[in-house]
N, C-alpha and C positions, 0 to 999 in steps of 0.2 A: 504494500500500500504506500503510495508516495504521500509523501509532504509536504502541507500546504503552506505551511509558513518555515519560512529559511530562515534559520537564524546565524549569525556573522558566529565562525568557528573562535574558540578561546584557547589558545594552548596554557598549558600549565608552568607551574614555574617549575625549576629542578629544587628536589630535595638533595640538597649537597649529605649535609647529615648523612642521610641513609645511603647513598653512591658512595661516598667515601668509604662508610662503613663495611659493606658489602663487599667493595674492592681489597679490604683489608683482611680481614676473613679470609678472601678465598686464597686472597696469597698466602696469609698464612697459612691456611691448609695446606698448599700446594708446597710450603717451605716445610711445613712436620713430617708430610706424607715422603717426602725426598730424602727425610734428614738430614737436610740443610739446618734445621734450628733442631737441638738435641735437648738442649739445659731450658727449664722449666720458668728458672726466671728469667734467661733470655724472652723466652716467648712472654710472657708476662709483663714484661717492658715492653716489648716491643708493640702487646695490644695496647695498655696505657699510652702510650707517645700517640699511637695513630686514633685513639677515639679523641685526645686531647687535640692532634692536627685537625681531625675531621670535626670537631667542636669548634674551634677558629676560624675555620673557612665558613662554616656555617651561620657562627655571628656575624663574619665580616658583610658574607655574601644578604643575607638579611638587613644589613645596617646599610649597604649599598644601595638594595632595593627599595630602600625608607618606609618599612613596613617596618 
């Protein structure tokens, strides 16, 4: 059934948050699965630093959009 009224498309904004997030995740997957990262607190640092980078960009990129 077609539509009668058109309405002008809205794209969304990016969730940096959660992209960053998700990219980081998988690498580290992809770094424990290789045993590239072996020590416990290694990976334990290294998720801290990147939710704290992906927390930064997300402020920033929000404070950019002046929302």
């Amino acid at each position: 059934m077609p539509r009668d009224v058109e309405r002008p498309r809205q794209l969304h904004r990016t969730d940096w948050m959660a992209l960053l997030s998700g990219v980081l995740f998988i690498v580290l997957g992809i770094l424990t699965v290789t045993r590239t990262i072996t020590h416990t607190l290694v990976l334990v640092g290294v998720t801290v630093l990147g939710l704290a980078f992906a927390g930064l960009v997300a402020i920033v990129a929000r404070m950019v959009r002046g929302k």
